[in-house]
C-alpha positions in Angstrom: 323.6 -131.3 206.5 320.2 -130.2 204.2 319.1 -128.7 207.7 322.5 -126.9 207.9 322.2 -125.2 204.1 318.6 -124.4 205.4 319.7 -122.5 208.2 323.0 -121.1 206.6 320.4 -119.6 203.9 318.4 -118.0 205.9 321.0 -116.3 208.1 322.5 -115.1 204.6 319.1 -113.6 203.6 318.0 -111.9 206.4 322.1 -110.0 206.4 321.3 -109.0 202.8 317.9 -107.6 203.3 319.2 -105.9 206.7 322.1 -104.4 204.4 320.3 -104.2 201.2 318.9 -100.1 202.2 322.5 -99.1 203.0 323.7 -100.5 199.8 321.3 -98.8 197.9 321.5 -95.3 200.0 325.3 -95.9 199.5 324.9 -96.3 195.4 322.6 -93.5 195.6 324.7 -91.2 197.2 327.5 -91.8 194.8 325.6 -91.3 191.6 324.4 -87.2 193.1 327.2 -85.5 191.8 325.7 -82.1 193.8 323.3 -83.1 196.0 321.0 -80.3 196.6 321.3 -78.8 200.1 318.2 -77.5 201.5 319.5 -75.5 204.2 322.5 -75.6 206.6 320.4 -75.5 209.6 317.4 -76.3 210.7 315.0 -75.1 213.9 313.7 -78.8 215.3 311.3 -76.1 217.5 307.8 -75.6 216.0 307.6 -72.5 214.6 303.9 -70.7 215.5 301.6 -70.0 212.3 301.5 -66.5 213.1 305.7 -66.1 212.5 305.2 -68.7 209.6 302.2 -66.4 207.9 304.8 -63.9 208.2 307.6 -65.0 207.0 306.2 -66.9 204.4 304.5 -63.3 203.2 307.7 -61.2 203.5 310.9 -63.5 202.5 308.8 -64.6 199.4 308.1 -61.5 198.2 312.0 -60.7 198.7 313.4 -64.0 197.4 314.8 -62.5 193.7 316.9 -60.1 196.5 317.8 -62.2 199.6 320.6 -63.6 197.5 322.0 -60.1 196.8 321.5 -58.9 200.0 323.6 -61.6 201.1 326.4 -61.0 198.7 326.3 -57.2 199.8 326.8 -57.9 203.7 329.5 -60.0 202.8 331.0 -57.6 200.8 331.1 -55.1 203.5 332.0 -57.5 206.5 335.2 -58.2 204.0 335.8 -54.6 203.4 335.4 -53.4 207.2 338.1 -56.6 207.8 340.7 -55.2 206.0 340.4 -52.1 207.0 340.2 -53.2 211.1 343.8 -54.9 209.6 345.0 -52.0 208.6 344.1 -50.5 211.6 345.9 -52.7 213.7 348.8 -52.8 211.8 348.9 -49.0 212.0 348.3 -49.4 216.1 350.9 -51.7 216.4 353.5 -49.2 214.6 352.3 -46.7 216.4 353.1 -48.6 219.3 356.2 -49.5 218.3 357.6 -45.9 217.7 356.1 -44.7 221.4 358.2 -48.1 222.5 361.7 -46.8 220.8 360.7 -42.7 221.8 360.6 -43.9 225.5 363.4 -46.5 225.6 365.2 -46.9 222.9 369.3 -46.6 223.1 369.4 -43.1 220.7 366.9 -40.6 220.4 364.8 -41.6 223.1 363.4 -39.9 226.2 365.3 -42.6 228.9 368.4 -41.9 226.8 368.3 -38.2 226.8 367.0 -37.7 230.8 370.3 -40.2 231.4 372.2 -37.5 229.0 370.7 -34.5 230.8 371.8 -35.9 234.3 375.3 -36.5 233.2 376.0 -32.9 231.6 373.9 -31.2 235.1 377.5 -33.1 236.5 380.2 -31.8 234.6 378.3 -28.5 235.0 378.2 -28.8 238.6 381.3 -29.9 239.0 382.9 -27.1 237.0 381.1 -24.9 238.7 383.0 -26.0 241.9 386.2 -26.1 240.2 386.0 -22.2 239.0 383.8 -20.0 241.5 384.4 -20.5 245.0 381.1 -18.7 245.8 379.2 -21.5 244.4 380.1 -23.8 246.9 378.3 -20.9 249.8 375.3 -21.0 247.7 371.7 -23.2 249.2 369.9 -25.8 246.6 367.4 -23.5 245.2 370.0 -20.6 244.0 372.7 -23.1 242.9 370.1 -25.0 240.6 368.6 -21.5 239.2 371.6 -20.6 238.2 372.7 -24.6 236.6 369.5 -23.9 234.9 370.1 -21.1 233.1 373.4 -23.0 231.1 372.8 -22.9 227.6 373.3 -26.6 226.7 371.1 -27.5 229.8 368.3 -25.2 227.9 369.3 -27.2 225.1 369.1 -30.4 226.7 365.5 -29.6 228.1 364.2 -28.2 225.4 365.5 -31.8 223.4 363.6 -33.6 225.8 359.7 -31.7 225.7 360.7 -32.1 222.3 360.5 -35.8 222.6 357.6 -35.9 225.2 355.5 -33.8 222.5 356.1 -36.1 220.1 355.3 -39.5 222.0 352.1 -37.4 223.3 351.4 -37.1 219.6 352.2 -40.6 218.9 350.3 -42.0 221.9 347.2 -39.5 220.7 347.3 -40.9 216.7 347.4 -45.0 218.3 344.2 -44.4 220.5 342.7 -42.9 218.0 343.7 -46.0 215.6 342.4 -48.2 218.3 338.7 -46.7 218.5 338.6 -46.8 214.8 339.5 -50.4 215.6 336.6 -51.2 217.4 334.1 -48.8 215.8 334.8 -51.4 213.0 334.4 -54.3 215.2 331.0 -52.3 216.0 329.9 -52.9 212.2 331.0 -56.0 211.9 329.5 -57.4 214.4 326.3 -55.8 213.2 326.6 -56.6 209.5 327.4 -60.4 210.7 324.3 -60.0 213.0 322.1 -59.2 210.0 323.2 -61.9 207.7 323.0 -64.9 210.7 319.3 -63.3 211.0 318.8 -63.4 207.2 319.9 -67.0 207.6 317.7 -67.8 210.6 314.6 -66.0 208.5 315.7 -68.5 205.6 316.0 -71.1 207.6 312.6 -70.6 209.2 310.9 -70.1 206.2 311.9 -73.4 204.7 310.8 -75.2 207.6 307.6 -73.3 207.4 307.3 -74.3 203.8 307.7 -78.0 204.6 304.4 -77.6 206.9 301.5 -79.2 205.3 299.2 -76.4 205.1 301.7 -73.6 203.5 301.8 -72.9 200.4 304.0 -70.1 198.7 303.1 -66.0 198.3 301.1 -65.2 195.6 301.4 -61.4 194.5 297.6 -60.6 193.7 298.7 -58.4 191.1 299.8 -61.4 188.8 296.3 -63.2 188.8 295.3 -62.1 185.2 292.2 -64.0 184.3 290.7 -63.6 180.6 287.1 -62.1 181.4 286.4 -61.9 177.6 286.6 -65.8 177.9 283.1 -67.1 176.2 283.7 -71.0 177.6 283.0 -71.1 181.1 285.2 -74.4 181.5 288.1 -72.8 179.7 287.9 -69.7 182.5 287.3 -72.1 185.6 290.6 -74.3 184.4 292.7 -70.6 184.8 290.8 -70.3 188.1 292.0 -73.9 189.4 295.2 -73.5 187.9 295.7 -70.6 190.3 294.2 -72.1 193.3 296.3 -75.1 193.2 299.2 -73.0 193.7 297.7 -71.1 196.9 295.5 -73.9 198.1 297.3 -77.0 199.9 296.8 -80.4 198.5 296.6 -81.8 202.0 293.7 -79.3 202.4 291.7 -80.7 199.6 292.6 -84.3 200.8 289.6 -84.0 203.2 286.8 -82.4 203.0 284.1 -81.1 205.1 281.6 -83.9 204.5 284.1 -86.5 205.3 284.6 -84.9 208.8 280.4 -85.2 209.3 280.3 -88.7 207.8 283.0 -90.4 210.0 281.5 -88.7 213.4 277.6 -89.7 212.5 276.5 -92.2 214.1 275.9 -96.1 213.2 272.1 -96.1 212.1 271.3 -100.0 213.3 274.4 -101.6 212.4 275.1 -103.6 216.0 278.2 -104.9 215.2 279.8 -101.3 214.5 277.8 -99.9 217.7 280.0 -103.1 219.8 283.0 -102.2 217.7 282.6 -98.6 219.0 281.8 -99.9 222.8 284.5 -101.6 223.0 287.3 -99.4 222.6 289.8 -98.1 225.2 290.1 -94.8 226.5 292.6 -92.1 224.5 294.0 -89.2 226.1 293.8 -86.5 223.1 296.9 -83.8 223.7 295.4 -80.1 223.1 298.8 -79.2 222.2 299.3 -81.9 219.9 295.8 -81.5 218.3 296.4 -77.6 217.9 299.7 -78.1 215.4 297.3 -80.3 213.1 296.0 -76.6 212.1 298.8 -75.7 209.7 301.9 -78.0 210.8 301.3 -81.4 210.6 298.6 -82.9 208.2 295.0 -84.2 209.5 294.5 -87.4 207.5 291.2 -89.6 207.4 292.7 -92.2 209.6 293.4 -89.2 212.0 289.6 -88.4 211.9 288.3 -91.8 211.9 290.0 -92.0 215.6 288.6 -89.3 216.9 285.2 -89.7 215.2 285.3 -93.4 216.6 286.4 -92.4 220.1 283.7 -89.5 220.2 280.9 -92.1 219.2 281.9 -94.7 221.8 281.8 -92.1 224.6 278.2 -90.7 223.0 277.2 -94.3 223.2 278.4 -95.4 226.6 277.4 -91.9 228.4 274.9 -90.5 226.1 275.9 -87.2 226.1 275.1 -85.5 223.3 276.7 -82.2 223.8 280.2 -83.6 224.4 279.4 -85.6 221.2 278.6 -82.6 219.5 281.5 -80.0 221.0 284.6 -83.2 219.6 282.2 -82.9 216.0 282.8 -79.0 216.0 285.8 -79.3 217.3 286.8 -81.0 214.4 285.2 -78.9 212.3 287.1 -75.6 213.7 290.4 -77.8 213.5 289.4 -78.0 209.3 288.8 -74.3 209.2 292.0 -73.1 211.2 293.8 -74.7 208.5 291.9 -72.2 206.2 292.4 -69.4 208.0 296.3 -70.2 208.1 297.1 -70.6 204.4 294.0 -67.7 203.1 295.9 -65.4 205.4 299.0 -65.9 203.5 297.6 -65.1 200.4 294.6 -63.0 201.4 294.8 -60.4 198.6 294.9 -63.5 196.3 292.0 -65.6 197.4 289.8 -61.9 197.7 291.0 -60.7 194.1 290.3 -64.5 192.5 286.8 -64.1 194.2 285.8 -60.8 192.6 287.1 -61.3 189.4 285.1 -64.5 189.3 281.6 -62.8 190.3 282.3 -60.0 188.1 282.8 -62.7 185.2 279.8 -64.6 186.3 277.8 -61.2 186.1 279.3 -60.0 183.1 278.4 -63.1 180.9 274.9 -63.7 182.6 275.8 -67.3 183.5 272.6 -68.1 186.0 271.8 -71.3 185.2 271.4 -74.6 186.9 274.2 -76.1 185.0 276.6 -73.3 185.8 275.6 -73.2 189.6 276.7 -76.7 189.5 280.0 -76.4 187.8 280.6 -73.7 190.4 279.6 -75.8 193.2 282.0 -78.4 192.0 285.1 -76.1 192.5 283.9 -74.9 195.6 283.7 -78.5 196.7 286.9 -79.6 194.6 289.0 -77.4 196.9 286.5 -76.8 199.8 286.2 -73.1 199.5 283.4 -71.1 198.4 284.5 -68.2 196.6 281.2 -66.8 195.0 277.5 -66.7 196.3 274.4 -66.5 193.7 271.6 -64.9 195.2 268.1 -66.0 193.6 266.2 -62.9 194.3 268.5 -60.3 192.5 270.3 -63.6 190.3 273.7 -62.0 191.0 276.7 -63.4 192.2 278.8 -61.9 194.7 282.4 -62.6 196.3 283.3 -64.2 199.2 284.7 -61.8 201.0 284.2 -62.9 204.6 287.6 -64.2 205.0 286.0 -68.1 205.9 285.8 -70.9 203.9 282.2 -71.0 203.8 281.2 -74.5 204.5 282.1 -74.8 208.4 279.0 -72.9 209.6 276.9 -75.1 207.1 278.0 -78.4 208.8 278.8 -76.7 212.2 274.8 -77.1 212.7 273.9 -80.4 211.7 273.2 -82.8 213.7 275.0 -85.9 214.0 271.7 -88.4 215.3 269.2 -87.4 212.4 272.0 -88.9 209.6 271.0 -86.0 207.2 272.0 -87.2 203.7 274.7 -84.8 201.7 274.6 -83.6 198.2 278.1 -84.4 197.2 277.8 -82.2 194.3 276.4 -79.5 195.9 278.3 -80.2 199.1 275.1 -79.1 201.4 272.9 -80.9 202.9 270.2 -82.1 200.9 266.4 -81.8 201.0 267.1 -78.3 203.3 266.9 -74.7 202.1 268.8 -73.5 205.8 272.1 -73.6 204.0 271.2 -72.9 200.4 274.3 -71.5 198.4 271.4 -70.5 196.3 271.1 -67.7 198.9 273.3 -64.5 199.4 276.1 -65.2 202.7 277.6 -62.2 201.6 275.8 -60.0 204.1 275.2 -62.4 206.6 276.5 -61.9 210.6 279.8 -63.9 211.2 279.1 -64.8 214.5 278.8 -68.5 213.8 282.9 -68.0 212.1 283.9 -65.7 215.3 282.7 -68.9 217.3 285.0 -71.2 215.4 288.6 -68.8 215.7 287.5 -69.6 219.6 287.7 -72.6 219.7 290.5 -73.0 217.3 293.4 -73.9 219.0 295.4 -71.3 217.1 293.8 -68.2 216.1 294.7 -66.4 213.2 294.8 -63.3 213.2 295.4 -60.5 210.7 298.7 -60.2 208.8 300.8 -57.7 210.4 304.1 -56.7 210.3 307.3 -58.1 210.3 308.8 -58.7 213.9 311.2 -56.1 214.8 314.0 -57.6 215.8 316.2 -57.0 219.0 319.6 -55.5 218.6 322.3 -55.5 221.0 324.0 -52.0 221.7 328.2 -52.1 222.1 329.9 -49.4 223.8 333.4 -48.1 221.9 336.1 -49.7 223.8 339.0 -46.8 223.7 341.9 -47.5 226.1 343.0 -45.3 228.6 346.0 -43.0 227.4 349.3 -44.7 228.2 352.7 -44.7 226.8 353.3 -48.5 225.5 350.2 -50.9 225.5 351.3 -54.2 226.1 348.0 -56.1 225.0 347.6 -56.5 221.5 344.0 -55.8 219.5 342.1 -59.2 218.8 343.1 -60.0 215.5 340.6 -60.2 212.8 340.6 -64.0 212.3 340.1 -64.3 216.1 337.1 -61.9 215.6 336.3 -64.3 212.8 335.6 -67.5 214.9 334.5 -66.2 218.0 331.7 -64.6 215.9 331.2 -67.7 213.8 331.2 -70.2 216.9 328.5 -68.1 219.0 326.3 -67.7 216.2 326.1 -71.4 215.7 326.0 -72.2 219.2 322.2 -72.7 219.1 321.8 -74.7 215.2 321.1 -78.1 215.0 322.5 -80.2 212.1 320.0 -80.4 209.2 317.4 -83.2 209.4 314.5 -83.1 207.3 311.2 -84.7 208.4 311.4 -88.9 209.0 308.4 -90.2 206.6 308.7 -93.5 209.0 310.1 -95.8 205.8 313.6 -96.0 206.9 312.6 -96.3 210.4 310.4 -99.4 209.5 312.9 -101.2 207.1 315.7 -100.4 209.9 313.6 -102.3 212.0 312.6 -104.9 209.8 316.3 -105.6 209.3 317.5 -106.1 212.9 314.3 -108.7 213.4 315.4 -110.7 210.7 319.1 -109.7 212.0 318.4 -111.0 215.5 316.6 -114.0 214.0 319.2 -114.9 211.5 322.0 -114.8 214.4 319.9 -116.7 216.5 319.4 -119.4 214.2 323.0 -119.7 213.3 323.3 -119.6 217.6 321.3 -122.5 217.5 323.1 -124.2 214.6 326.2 -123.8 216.1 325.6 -125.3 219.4 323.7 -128.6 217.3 326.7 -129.0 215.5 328.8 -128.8 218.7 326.7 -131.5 220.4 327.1 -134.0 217.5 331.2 -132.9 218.0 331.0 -134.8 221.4 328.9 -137.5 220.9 331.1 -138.5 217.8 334.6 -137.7 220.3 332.8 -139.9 222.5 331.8 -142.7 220.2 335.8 -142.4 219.1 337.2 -142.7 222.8 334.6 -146.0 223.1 
């Protein structure tokens, strides 16, 4: 029995902790009263940096208006509706009235031809009755002269009458019916622009939830104080600014953390056998390349390669493979540079000279303010500002690169150079002084790094024009009575509606991995729970029959 209770317990815990998630997503999902919809579709395609730079550049800019310029396409879709239903009301009576001219039992052409043919008979027949030279007369003379009656004149002219007036009628629906479709035309145009104004949105909050974006800044609002006399007071409006247009995933790993997990082990000969005894990794290009602006390069992520990179250094001794996977992840560290500066290029360039220009202004050349400079630069791994000890200016960074890959893209990994970590250079070296002016310098050593980027950034240009589809009026040839009837515009409506979202996805935003784990985690203990009871039943079954038996004995 104790053993029972045991088992009985477990099986009850390992149910509540499997359902213990959905209870708590359920009890959260009824406490949000409006849950906050993020979008109503998503792209699950990777959208390139160069689109994302571009949307991210022009849809922010435009963001106070998208919502307006939304509400005015729907306006006008909802005006051109009603009057394409007006239109086809008007067609339809139109229609109508050329029905009853043609056909109807009074006042119609069928009924007055049938009239016509009727009164040419009494006629006829009268003229039988009273002249007897009639009768001696050929086709062509006796119908010139049946022609000439009055009320057959009457009778014709009745009829033209009638056919004039169903021309007119047949003339006023086709024109109804183009004006019918030339509103289709705009519709389908306006509805074109606001499923691409959703698309754009769309796009731009999946480019948003990349890593390495970060939102438009308009250059115009960075307003710095340059009569500021505390240089720590000006710096904290500088960072205050930069951690709105530089990503925190960006400043998560730095430079000298890239250098210091691919150097090599020094004499440590239990790392070196940790490194030699690794298995081979196949490292996707493709993959690697999206770890430039869409999904974020961590430590750990380094640490791999830099570990994998050593233990094929130490097993083939090839020390310019060694060095190309070091660079490369180097160049991988700057693309993500190059993606988020280009978004807010006039930004980063305007935060630069307004900062040199202070720095000149207030004479700050000292050792202590190099350093406090240094330690933004190295705080968000950017160098904005050079000082150049022969002139003791500064000067802006206006190369467009972040200004520490071509300092660590030359060192070498076998002489385990030491690194100032305040300074961020290496130290006891005057190759890569920041002391010295870079902003002259060639930028071969950066043009070398956008080619071995995966993704090369480029400069920003313009929007994408986008493709539109040209429609041709659809006007029906002239006839007297129709008998299809114009699409209707709720028909319009969905087939419009179901061919635009023909190619979304429902909305999924990006799986962090914890409800993948605790799902998991529940069906183990699920599976082991069931078992157990399995196991408890089939005991308990057992001591059933030995106890029948001992009964039967």
């Amino acid at each position: 029995m104790k053993n029972t209770k045991k088992i009985s317990l477990v099986t009850i815990i390992s149910l509540s902790l499997f359902c213990s998630p959905v209870a708590e997503a359920e009890t959260t999902s009824l406490e949000a009263s409006e849950p906050f919809i993020v979008t109503q579709s998503i792209n699950t395609e990777l959208i390139d940096a160069d689109s994302c730079i571009s949307l991210i550049r022009s849809l922010s800019t435009a963001a106070d208006t998208s919502s307006l310029e939304s509400q005015t396409i729907l306006a006008d879709i909802e005006s051109l509706q009603a009057e394409m239903n007006y239109a086809n009301q008007t067609y339809q009576r139109l229609n109508q009235e050329i029905a009853l001219l043609e056909a109807g039992e009074e006042d119609s052409l069928n009924y007055a031809q049938s009239q016509l043919a009727v009164v040419i008979e009494l006629i006829y027949e009268d003229y039988l009755a009273t002249d007897p030279a009639f009768v001696l007369l050929n086709n062509e003379e006796q119908m010139n002269i049946i022609s000439q009656h009055d009320v057959i004149i009457e009778w014709q002219d009745y009829i033209l009458q009638l056919q004039q007036l169903i021309n007119q009628k047949v003339i006023e629906r086709d024109n109804q019916e183009n004006y019918y479709y030339q509103l289709v035309y705009q519709i389908e145009n306006q509805t074109r622009l606001l499923e691409e104004e959703k698309s754009n949105q769309a796009q731009l909050n999946q480019c948003l939830l990349y890593p390495y974006s970060t939102t438009y800044l308009d250059s115009s609002n960075i307003l710095l104080n340059s009569n500021n006399d505390s240089l720590e007071s000006y710096l904290m409006e500088v960072d205050l600014i930069l951690q709105k247009i530089v990503p925190s995933n960006y400043r998560k790993v730095s430079f000298h953390d890239i250098y210091r997990l691919f150097e090599l082990p020094k004499d440590d000969e239990t790392s070196i056998e940790f490194l030699s005894n690794k298995e081979n990794i196949y490292v996707d290009e493709y993959g690697l390349a999206q770890y430039a602006y869409a999904k974020e390069l961590s430590l750990y992520d380094l640490e791999v390669l830099g570990n994998y990179a050593k233990r094929d250094y130490l097993k083939l001794e090839d020390l310019v493979s060694f060095q190309e996977s070091y660079q490369s992840a180097l160049a991988l560290k700057e693309a993500q540079f190059a993606y988020f500066f280009q978004i807010n290029q006039e930004s980063f360039l305007t935060l630069s000279d307004q900062l040199a220009n202070y720095l000149n202004s207030q004479n700050l050349i000292s050792q202590e303010v190099i350093k406090q400079i240094q330690t933004l630069h190295n705080r968000h791994q950017i160098k904005f500002v050079y000082f150049n000890d022969v002139t003791q200016t500064w000067s802006a960074n206006k190369t467009g690169f972040s200004g520490y890959y071509e300092i660590y893209n030359n060192l070498s990994l076998l002489d385990n150079i030491p690194i100032d970590t305040i300074t961020g250079n290496p130290a006891e070296t005057d190759n890569f002084d920041e002391d010295k002016d870079h902003s002259s310098e060639s930028q071969n050593g950066n043009g070398d790094l956008l080619d071995e980027t995966p993704e090369q950034p480029v400069d920003n240009t313009d929007a994408l024009d986008y493709l539109k589809d040209q429609l041709t009026n659809n006007s029906g040839s002239p006839s007297k009575v129709k008998t299809s009837d114009l699409p209707s515009p709720n028909e319009l409506k969905n087939s419009s509606e179901s061919s635009s979202n023909s190619g979304n996805t429902s909305l999924s935003l990006p799986n962090t991995g914890e409800v993948r784990f605790w799902t998991i985690l529940g069906i183990v203990l699920l599976m082991i729970g069931l078992l157990m009871l399995l196991a408890n039943q089939i005991t308990r079954r057992k001591r059933r029959e030995k106890l029948d038996e001992i009964e039967l004995d």
